[in-house]
Residue frames as qw, qx, qy, qz and C-alpha x, y, z in Angstrom:
[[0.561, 0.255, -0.385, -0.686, 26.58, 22.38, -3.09],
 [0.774, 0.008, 0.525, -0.354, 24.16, 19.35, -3.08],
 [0.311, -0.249, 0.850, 0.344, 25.37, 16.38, -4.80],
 [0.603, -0.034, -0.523, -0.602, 22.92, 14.32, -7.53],
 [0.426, -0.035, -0.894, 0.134, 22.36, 11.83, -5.10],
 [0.115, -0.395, -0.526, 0.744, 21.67, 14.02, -2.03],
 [0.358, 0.088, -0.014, -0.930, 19.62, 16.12, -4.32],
 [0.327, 0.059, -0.929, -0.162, 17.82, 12.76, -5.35],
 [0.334, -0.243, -0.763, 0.497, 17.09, 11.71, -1.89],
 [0.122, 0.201, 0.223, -0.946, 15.50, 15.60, -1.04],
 [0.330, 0.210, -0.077, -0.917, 13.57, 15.11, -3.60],
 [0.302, -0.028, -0.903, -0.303, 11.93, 12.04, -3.44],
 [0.537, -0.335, -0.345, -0.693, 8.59, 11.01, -2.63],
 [0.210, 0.170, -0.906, 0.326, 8.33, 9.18, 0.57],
 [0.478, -0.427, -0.732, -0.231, 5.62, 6.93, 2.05],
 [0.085, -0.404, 0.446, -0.794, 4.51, 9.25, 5.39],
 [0.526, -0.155, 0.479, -0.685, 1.69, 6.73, 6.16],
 [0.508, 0.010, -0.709, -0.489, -0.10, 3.71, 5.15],
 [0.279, -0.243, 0.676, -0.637, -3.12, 1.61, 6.90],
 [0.056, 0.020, 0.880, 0.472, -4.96, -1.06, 6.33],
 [0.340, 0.059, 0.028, -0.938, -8.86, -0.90, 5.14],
 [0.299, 0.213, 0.912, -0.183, -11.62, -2.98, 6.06],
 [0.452, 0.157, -0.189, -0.858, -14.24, -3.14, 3.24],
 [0.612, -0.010, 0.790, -0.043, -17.09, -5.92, 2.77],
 [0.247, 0.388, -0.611, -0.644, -17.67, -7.91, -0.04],
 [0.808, 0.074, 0.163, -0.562, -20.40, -10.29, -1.34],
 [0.012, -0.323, 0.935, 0.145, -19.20, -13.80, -1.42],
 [0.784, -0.010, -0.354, -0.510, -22.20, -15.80, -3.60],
 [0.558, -0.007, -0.810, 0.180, -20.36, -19.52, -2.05],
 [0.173, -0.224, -0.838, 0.466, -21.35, -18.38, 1.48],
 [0.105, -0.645, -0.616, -0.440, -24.11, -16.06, 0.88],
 [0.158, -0.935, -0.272, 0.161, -23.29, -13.38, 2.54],
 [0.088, 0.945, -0.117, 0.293, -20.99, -10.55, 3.05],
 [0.842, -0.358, -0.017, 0.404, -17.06, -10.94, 4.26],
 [0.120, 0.977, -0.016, -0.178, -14.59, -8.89, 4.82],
 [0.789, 0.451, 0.070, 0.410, -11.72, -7.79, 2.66],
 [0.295, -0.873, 0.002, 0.387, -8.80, -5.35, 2.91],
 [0.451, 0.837, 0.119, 0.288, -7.23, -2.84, 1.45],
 [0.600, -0.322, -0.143, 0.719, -4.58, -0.11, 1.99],
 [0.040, -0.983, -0.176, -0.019, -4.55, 3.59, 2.35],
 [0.616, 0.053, -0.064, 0.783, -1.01, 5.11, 1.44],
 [0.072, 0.993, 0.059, -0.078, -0.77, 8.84, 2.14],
 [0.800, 0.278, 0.090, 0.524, 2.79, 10.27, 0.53],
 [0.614, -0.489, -0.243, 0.570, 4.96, 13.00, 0.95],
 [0.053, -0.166, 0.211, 0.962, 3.58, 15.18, -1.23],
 [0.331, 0.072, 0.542, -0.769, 0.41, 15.09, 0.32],
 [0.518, 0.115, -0.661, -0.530, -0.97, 12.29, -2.37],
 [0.623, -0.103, 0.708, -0.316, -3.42, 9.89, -0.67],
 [0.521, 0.123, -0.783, -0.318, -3.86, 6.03, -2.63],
 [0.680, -0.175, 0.589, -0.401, -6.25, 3.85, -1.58],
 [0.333, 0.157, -0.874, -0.317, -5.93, 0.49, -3.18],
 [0.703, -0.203, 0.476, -0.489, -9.18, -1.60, -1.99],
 [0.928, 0.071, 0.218, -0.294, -9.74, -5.50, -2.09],
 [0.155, 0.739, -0.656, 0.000, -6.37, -6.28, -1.81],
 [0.375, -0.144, -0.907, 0.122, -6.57, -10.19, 0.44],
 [0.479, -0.650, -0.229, -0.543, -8.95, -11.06, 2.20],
 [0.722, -0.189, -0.437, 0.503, -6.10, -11.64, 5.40],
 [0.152, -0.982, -0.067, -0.093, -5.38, -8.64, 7.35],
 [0.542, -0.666, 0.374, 0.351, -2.28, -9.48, 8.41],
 [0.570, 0.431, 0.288, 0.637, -1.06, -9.78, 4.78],
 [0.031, 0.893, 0.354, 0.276, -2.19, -5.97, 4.96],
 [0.422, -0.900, 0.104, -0.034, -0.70, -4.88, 7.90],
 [0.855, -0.046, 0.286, 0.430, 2.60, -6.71, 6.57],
 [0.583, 0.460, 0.301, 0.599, 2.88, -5.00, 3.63],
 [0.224, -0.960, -0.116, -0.120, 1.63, -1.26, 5.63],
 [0.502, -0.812, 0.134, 0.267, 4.87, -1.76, 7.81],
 [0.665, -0.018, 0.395, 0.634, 7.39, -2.20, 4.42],
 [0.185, 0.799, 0.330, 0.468, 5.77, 0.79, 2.79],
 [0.361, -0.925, -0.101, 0.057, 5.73, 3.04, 5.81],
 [0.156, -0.898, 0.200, 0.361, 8.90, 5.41, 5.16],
 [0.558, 0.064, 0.534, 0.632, 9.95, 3.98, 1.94],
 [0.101, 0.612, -0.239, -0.747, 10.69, 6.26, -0.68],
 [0.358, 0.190, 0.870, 0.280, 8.24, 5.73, -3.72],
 [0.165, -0.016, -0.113, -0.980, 6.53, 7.23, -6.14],
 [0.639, 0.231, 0.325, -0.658, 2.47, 7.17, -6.06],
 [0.756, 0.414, -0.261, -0.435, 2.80, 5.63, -9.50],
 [0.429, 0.278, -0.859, 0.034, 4.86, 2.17, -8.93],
 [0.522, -0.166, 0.596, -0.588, 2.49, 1.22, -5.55],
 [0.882, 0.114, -0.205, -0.408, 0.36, -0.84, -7.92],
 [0.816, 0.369, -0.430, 0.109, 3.21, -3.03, -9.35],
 [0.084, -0.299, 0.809, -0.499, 5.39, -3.06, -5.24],
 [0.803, 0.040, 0.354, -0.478, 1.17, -4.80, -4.09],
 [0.859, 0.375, -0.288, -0.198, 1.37, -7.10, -7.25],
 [0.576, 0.453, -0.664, 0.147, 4.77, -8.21, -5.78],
 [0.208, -0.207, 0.812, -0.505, 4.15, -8.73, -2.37],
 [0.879, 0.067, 0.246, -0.404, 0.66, -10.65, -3.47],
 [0.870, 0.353, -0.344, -0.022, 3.29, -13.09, -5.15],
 [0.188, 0.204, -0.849, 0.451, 5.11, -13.92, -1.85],
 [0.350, -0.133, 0.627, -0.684, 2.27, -14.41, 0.31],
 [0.901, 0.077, -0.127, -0.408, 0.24, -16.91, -2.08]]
């Protein structure tokens, strides 16, 4: 018989992908268009989240992609895990 823990674990939600997204964005100071990025989580219960216009760094992106990728999380706390990594990287 499966513990609470081990049943826990089964049944959590886990991050099966994540990647980052290039979108552009109208920046009035230089008059024109620049790009920005985002992230594309897909989960393990076959939820996709895109979060766009996240920095406008990629490698911030592609940071945060490789701490997500096989962490166990639910769709709903992604916001508030972004919100904390955008408050180490300013």
């Amino acid at each position: 018989m499966a513990t609470m823990h081990e049943k826990k674990i089964k049944d959590s939600i886990l991050v099966e992908s994540c990647e980052p997204v290039e979108d552009l964005l109208f920046c009035e100071e230089l008059n024109k268009d620049v790009p920005v990025w985002g992230i594309r989580v897909v989960f393990s219960d076959n939820q996709t989240v895109t979060v766009p216009d996240i920095s406008t760094r990629r490698e911030h992106i592609e940071i945060l992609a490789k701490r997500l990728s096989g962490a166990s999380l639910s769709p709903d706390f992604l916001c508030y895990i972004i919100e904390d990594f955008l408050g180490e990287v300013r």
